[in-house]
C-alpha positions as CSV (number, residue, x, y, z in Angstrom):
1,X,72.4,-8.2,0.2
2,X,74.0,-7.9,3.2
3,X,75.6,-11.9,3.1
4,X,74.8,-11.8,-0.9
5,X,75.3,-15.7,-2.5
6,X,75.1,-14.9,-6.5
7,X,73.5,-17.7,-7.9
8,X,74.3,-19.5,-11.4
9,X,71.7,-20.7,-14.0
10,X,73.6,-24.0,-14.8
11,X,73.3,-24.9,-18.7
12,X,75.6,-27.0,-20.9
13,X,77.4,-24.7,-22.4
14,X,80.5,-22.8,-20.7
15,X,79.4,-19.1,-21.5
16,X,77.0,-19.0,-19.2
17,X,78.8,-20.9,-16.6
18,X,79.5,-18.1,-14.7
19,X,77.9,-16.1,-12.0
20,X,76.1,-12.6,-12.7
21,X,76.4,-10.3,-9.6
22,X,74.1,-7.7,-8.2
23,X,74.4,-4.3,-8.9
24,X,77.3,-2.8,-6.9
25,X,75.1,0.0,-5.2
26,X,71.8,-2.4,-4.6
27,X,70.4,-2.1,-1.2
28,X,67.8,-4.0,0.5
29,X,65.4,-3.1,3.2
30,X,63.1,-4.9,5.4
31,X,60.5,-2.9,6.8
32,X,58.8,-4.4,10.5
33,X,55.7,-2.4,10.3
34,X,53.3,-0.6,12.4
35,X,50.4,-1.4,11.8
36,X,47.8,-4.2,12.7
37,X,46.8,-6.8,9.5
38,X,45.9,-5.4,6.3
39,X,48.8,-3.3,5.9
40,X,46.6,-0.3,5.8
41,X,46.6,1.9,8.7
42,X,50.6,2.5,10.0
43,X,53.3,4.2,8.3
44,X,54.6,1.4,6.2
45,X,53.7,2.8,2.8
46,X,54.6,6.3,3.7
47,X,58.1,5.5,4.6
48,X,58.5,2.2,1.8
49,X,57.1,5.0,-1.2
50,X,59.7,7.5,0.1
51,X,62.7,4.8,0.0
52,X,61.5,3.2,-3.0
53,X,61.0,6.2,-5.3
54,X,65.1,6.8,-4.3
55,X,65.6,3.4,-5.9
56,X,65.9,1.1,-2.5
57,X,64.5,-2.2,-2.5
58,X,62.0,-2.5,0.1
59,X,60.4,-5.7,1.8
60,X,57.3,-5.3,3.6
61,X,57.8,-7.7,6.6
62,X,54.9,-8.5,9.9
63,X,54.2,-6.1,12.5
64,X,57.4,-5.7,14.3
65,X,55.0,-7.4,17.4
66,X,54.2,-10.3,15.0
67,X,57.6,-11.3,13.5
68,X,58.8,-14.3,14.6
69,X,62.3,-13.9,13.5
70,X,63.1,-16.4,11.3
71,X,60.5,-15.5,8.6
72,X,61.9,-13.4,6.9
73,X,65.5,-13.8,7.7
74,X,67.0,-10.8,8.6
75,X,70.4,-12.1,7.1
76,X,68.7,-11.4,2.9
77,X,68.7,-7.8,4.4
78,X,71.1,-4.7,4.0
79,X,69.0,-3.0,6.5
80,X,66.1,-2.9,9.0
81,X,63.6,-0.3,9.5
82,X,61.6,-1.3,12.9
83,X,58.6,1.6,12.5
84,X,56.8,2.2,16.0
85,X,54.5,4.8,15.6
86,X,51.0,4.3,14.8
87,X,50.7,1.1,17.0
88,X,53.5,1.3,19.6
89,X,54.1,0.2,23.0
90,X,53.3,-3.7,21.5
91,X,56.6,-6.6,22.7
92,X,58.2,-7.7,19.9
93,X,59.3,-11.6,20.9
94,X,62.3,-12.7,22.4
95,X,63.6,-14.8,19.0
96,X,63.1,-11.5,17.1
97,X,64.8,-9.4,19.4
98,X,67.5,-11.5,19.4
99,X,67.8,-12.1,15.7
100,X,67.6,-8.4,15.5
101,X,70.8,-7.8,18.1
102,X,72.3,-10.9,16.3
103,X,72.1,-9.1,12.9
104,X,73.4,-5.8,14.4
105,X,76.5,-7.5,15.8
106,X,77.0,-9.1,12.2
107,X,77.1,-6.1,10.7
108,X,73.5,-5.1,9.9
109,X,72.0,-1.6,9.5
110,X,69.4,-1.0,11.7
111,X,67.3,2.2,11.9
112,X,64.5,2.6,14.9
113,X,61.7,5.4,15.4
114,X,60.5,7.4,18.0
115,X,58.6,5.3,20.2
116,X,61.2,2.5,20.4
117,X,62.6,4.9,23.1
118,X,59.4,5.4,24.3
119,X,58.3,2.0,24.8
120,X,62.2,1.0,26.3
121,X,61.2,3.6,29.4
122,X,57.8,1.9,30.3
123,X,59.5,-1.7,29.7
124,X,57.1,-2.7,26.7
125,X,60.8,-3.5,24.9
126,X,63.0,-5.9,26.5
127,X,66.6,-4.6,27.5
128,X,67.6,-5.7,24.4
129,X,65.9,-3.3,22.0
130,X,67.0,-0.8,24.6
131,X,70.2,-1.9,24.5
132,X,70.5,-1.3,20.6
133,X,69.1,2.3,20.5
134,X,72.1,5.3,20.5
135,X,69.8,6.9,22.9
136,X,68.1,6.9,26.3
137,X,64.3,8.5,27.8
138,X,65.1,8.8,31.2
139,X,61.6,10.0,31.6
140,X,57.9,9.9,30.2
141,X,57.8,13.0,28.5
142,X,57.0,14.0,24.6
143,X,56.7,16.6,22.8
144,X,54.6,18.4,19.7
145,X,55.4,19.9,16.7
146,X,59.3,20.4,17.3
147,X,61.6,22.7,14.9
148,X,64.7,20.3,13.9
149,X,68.1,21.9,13.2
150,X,70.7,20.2,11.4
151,X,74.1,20.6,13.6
152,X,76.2,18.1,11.5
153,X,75.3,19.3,8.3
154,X,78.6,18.2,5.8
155,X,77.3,14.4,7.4
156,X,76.0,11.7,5.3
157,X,72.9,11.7,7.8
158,X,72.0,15.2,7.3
159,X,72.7,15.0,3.1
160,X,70.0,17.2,0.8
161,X,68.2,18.4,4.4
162,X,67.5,22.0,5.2
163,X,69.5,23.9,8.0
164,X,66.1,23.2,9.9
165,X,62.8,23.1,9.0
166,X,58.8,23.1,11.3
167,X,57.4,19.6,11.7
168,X,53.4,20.2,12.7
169,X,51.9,17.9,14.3
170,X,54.8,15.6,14.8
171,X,55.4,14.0,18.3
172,X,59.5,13.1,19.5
173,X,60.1,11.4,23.1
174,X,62.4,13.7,25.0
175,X,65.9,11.3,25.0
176,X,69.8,12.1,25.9
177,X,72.1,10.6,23.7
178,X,74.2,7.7,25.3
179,X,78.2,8.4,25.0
180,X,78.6,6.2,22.2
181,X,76.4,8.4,20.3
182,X,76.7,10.9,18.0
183,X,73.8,13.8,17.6
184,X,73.7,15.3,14.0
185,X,70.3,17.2,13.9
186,X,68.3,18.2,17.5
187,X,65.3,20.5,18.3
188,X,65.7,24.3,18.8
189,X,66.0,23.3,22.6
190,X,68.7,20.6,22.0
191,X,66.7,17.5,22.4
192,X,68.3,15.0,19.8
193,X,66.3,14.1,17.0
194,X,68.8,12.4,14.6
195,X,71.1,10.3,16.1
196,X,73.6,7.0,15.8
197,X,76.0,4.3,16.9
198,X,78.4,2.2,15.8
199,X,79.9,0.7,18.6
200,X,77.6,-2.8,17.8
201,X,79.3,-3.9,14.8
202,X,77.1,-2.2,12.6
203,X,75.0,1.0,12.5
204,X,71.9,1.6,14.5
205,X,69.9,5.1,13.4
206,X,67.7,6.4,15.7
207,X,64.8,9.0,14.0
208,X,62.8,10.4,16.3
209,X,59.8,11.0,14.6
210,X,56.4,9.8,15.5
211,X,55.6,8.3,12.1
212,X,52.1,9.0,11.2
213,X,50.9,8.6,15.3
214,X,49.2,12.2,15.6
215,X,49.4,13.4,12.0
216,X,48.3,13.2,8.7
217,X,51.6,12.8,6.7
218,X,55.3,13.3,6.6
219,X,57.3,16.8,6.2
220,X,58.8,16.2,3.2
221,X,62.5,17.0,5.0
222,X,61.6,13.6,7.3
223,X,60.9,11.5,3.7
224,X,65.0,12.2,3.6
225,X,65.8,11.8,6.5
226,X,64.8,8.1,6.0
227,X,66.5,7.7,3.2
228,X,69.3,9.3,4.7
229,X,68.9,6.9,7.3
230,X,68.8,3.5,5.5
231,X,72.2,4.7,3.3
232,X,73.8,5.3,6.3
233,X,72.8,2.3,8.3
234,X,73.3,0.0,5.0
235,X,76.5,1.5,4.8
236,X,76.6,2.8,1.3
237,X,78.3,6.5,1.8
238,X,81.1,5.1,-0.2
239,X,79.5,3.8,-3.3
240,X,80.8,5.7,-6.2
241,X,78.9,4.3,-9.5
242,X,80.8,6.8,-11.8
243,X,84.8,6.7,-10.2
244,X,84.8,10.5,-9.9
245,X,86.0,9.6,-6.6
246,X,82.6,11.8,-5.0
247,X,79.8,9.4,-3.6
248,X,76.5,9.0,-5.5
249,X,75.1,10.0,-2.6
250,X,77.1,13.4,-2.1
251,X,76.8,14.2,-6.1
252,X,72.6,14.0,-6.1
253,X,72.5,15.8,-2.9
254,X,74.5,18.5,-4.5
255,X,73.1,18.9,-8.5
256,X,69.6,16.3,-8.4
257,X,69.9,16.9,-11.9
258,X,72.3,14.2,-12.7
259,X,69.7,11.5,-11.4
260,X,67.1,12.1,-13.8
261,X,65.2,9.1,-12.8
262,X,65.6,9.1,-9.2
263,X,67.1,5.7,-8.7
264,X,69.8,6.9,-6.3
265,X,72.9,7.2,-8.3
266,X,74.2,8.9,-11.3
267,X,72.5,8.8,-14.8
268,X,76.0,8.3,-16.0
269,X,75.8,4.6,-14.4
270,X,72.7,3.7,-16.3
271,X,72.3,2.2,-19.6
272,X,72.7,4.9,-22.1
273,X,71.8,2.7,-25.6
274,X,71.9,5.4,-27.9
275,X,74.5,7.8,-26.1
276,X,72.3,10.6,-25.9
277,X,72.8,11.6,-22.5
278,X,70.2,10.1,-21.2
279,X,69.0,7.2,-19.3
280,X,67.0,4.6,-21.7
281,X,63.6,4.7,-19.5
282,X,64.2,8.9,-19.4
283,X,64.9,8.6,-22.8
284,X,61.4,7.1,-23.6
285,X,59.7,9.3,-21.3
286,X,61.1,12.5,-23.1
287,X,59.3,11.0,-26.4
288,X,55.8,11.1,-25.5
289,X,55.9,15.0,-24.4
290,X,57.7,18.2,-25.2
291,X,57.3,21.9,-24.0
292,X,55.0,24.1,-26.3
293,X,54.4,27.8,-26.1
294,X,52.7,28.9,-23.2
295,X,49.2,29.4,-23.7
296,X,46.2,30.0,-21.0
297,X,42.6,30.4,-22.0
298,X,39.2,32.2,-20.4
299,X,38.1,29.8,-18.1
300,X,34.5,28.6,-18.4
301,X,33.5,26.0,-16.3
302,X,30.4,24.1,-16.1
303,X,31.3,22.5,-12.0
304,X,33.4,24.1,-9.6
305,X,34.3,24.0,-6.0
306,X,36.1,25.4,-3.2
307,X,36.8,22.4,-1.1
308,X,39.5,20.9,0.5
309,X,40.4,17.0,-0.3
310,X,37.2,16.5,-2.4
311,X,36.7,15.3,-5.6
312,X,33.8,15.9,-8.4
313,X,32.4,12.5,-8.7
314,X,32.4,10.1,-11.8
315,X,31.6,12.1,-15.1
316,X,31.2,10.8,-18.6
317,X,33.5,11.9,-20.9
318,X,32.4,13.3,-23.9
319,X,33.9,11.3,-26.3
320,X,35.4,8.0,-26.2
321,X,39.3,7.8,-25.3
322,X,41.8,5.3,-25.6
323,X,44.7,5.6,-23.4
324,X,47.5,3.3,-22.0
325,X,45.3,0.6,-24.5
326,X,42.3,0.9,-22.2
327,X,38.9,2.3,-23.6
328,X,38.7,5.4,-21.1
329,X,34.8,6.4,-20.8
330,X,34.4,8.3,-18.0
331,X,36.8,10.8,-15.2
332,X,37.1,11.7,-11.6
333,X,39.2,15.4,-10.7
334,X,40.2,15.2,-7.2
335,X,40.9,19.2,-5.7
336,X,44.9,17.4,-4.9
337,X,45.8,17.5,-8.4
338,X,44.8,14.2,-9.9
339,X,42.2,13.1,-12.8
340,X,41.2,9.2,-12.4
341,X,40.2,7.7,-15.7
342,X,37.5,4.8,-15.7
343,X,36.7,2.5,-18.1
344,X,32.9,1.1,-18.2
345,X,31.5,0.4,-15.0
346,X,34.6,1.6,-12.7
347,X,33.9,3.5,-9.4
348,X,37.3,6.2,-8.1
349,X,39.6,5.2,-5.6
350,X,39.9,8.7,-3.6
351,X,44.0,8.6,-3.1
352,X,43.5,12.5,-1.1
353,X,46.7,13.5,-0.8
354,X,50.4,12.2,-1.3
355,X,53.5,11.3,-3.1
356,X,52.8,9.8,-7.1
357,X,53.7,6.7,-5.7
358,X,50.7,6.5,-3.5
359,X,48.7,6.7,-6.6
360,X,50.3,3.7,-8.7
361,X,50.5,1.6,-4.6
362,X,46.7,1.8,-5.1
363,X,46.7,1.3,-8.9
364,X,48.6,-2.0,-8.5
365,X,45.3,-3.9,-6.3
366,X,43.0,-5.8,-8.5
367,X,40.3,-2.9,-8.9
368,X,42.1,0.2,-8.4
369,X,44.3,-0.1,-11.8
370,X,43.3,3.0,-12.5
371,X,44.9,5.4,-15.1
372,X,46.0,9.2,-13.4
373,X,46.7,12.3,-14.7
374,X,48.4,14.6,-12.7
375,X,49.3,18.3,-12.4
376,X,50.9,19.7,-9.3
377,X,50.1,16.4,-7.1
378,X,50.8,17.0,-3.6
379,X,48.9,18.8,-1.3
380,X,47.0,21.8,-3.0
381,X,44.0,23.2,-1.0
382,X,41.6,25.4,-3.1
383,X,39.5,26.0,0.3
384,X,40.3,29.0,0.8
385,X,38.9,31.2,-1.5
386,X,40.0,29.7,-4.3
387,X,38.6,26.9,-7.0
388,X,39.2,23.6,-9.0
389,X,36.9,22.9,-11.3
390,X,35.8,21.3,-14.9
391,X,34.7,22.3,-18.4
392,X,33.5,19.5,-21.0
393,X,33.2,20.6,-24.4
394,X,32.7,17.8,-27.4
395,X,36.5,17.8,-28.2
396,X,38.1,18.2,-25.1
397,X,37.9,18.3,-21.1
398,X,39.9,21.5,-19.4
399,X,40.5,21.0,-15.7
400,X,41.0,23.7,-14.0
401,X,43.0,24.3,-10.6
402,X,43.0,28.1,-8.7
403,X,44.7,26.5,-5.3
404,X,46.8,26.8,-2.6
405,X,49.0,25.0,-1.2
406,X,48.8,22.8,2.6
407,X,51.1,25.4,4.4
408,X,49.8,28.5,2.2
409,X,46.3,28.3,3.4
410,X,44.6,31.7,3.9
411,X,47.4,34.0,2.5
412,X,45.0,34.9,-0.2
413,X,47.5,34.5,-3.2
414,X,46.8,31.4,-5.3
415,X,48.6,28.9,-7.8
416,X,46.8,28.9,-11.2
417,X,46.8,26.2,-13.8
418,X,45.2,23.5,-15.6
419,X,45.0,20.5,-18.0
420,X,43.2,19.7,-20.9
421,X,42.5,16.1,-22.1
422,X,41.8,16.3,-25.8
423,X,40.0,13.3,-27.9
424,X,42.7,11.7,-29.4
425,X,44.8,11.2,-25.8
426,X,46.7,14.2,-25.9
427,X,47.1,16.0,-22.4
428,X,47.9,19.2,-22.3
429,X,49.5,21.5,-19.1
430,X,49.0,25.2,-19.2
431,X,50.6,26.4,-16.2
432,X,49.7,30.2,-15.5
433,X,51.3,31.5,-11.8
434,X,52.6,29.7,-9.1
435,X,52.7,30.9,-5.0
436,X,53.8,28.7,-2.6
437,X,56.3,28.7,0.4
438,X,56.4,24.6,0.6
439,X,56.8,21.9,-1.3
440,X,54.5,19.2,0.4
441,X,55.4,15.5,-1.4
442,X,55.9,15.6,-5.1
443,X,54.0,18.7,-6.8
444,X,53.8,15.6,-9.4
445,X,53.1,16.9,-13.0
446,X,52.5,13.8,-15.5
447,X,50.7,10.6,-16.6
448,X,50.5,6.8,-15.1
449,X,48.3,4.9,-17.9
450,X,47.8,1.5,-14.9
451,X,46.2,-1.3,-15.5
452,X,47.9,-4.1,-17.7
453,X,50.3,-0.6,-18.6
454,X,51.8,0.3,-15.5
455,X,53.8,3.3,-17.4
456,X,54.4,6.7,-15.3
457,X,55.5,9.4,-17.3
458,X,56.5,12.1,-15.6
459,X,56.9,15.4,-17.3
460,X,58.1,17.5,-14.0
461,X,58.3,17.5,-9.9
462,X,58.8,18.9,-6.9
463,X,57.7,22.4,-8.5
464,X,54.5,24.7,-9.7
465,X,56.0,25.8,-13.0
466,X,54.9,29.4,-14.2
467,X,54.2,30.7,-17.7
468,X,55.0,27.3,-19.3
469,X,53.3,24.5,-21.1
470,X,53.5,21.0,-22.4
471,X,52.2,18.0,-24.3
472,X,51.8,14.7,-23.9
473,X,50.9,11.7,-26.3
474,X,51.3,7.9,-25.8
475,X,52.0,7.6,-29.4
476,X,55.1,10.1,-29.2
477,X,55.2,14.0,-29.8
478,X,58.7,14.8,-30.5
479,X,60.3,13.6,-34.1
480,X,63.0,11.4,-33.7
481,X,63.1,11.2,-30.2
482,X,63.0,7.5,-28.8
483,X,60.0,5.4,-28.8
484,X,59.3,1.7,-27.1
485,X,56.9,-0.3,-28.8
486,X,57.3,-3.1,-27.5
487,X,57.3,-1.9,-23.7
488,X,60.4,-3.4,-22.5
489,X,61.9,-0.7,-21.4
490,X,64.7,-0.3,-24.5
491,X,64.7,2.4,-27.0
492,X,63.6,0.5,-30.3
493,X,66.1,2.2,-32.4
494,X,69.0,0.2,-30.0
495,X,67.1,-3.0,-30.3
496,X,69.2,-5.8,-31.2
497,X,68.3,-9.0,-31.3
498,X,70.1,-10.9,-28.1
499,X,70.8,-7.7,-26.7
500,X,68.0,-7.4,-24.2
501,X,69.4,-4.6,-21.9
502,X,70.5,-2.4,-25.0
503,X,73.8,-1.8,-23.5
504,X,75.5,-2.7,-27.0
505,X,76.3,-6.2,-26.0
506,X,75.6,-9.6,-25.5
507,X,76.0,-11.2,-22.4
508,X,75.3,-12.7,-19.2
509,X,73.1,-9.8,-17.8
510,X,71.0,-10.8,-21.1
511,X,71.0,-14.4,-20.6
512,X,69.7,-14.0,-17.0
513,X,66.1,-14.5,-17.9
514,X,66.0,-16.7,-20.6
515,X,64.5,-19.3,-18.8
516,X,61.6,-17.3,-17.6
517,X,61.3,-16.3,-21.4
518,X,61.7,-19.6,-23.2
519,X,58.3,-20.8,-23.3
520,X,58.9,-22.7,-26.5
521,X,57.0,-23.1,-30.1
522,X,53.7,-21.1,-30.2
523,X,54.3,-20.0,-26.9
524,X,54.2,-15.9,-27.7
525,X,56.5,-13.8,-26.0
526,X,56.5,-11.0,-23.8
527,X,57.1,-7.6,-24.3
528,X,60.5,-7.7,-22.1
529,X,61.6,-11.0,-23.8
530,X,61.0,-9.5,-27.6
531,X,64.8,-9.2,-27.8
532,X,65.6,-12.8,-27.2
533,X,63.2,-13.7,-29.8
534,X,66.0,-14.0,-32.2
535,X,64.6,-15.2,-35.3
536,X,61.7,-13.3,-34.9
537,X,59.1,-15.9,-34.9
538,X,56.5,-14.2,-32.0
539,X,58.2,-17.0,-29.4
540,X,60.9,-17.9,-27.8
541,X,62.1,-21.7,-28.1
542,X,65.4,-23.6,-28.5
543,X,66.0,-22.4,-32.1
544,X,66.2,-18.6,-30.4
545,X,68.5,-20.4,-27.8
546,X,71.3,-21.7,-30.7
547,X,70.9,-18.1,-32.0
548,X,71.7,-16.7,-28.9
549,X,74.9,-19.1,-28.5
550,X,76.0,-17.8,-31.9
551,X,75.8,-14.3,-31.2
552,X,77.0,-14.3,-27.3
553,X,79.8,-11.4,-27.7
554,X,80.5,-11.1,-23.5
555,X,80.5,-7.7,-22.0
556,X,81.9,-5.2,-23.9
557,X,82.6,-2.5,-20.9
């Protein structure tokens, strides 16, 4: 937090008498959204998935026209995201213009959209919103479908983004930056398109992008630019988790492979338990599947299709299945690369298109907890010419994919693979060829067993392998490779009892929940709190709080 006030869980004893801190690199981010109630038709979850799946903390707040500007207090907040796009031209109200100026001036990140510039020409904001943006329209003109090019691009703004890239469909207001501003990224004809200021007392970002107002979804260049954005405004280029004396920010941009689990800094800053080299939730992930030898049968299928964002319907499966501890009965393949599992008397939630993180936003409403398999999940688009399909057999279900992708369409060359679900859970990719010029949201390849689960697995992204395959099984494929039984997110063989993080010690950071855990004799335990159950009764009560006392060693790091 911007103004953070670490709190103390006051006990008797003096162990625990002092404060725990947050995390050095946390960020949080209010979003004021754009879209009337319901949360269902702006560009909130596009732009909250995108942060979030970096590892931001994101608040959904009101419509920026609805927020009254105490509730929530922009003070709890690193930074603000204002979206105008799919409902713009709306007055946000004086108190919440001026707690938004207020925060600026007190340091707050602030990051606006398109229309904000927009809507300051025709007077729907106040002089006040105008005030804050780094840019001026001195005239009612847009435009369509612009081509940005980075100019700045060793800035932190511009970090991971291509030397410039074609946004379709994407509207920008034609602005001049005001001489307090600096332009790092501008259309082919100069109009800026990525701009800032500092001159407030903290950093106002303005992305001129027209959020989801005239298009389907965002470039996968703008879902950085965002994050970009919120770093930048939050003030966070200098956060440097590993003392390498290189930003986190700077070392993912450069080699993504060091963040294996996308939470926005090094894997080298995340618990390790085991010293493996790998983060503990990567490390679980890698034990439930492992590359086999490439293999691609004679496709036989009994449905097929050539269209574009459809899906085959609910299908019984021929056997019964028991994933993520659900009894799976029936399927759903969608032509974007997705198979929703249903359990008895479930009906599909069509998620189209998207980032994985669309599917597991639906998957969390009461309803929708659907379990996903994935392969390629993005934007693939078999419509032209080419197929996705299914073939049940008593032992097994092969879906099959012969695709496109979104920005590929009618070149005549496709993307071939599939995925088998066997009878005993195991999920099998076969990946044949891949074509494709774009890379349209995640090209997701894994599992996400949802309901009371909530586990995504993800086995590869932001690619269409070629000539490879691999396994999955919830009950592990690879011998001696980590396992988590209990689902609290530790690798069992660095379970200790007290240690609930697994970081080889016994502190603070373990204490911090006790209270939430302690639910006393007969009281069970859950599966995060198993390591605080300390005599190993199956709850957690005042005897497991003596123990804990006795074997409190402080942090050893």
């Amino acid at each position: 937090m911007r103004h953070p006030h670490a709190c103390c869980f006051v006990v008797v004893i003096s162990l625990v008498m002092l404060c725990i801190s947050p995390p050095a690199h946390a960020i949080n981010v209010l979003l004021l959204v754009d879209c009337d109630s319901g949360y269902d038709d702006g560009s909130q979850w596009e732009v909250q998935h995108g942060l979030a799946r970096e590892g931001l903390s994101v608040t959904m707040g009101p419509a920026y026209y609805e927020w009254d500007g105490i509730t929530p207090d922009v003070n709890d907040f690193d930074v603000v995201v204002y979206l105008e796009g799919v409902y713009y031209g709306y007055t946000m109200t004086p108190q919440a213009e001026t707690a938004l100026a207020a925060f600026v001036a007190g340091g707050g990140g602030l990051v606006l959209t398109e229309s904000a510039a927009y809507s300051a020409y025709h007077g729907f904001n106040s002089p006040v919103i105008a005030d804050l943006l780094p840019v001026v329209a001195p005239a009612s003109a847009t435009g369509e479908s612009p081509t940005w090019q980075v100019t700045a691009p060793a800035h932190a703004l511009t970090s991971g983004l291509p030397a410039s890239w074609y946004d379709y469909d994407a509207e920008y207001t034609m602005v001049v930056p005001k001489p307090s501003a600096t332009v790092v990224a501008q259309t082919t004809a100069g109009n800026p398109m990525l701009s800032y200021r500092t001159d407030l007392g903290g950093t106002v970002v303005h992305v001129n992008h027209s959020l989801r107002y005239g298009e389907e979804m965002f470039h996968p260049s703008v879902h950085r630019v965002f994050f970009n954005a919120v770093v930048f405004a939050g003030d966070l280029n200098n956060v440097d988790c590993d003392g390498n004396g290189t930003p986190d920010y700077i070392q993912i941009a450069t080699d993504p492979s060091i963040d294996t689990n996308r939470n926005g800094h090094p894997d080298a800053c995340d618990p390790d338990c085991n010293a493996n080299g790998l983060p503990n939730d990567v490390d679980i992930d890698a034990a439930l599947f492992q590359t086999v030898p490439y293999q691609f049968g004679t496709v036989d299928l009994d449905w097929a299709s050539s269209c574009d964002w459809c899906q085959s319907g609910t299908v019984a499966l021929p056997f019964p299945l028991q994933l993520g501890g659900e009894a799976i009965v029936a399927f759903d393949q969608c032509s974007t690369g997705y198979v929703e599992l249903l359990r008895a008397g479930e009906s599909a939630f069509y998620a189209y298109y998207g980032i994985v993180t669309d599917l597991i936003h639906h998957a969390a409403y009461p309803g929708d907890e659907h379990s996903y398999l994935m392969v390629a999940y993005g934007i693939l688009d078999p419509s032209f010419g080419g197929t996705m399909g299914y073939q049940v057999e008593p032992t097994y279900v092969r879906f099959y994919w012969l695709t496109e992708t979104y920005c590929d369409d009618d070149d005549g060359i496709y993307n071939r693979f599939e995925m088998i679900l066997h009878a005993d859970g195991q999920v099998r990719w076969n990946f044949d060829y891949a074509n494709y010029t774009c890379e349209f949201y995640d090209l997701f390849t894994g599992v996400y067993m949802g309901y009371d689960r909530q586990q995504l697995v993800e086995v590869r992204r932001g690619f269409i392998p070629e000539q490879q395959s691999w396994i999955f099984h919830e009950d592990g494929v690879v011998g001696g490779a980590s396992t988590d039984a209990n689902d609290n997110g530790i690798p069992d063989e660095c379970e200790t009892a007290g240690d609930r993080d697994g970081d080889g010690d016994i502190d603070l950071t373990d204490f911090r929940t006790f209270d939430t855990c302690m639910l006393g004799p007969d009281g069970g335990s859950q599966p995060e709190c198993t390591a605080l159950d300390m005599d190993a009764s199956g709850d957690i009560d005042l005897v497991d709080f003596a123990a804990f006392q006795q074997a409190f060693t402080g942090s050893t790091t």
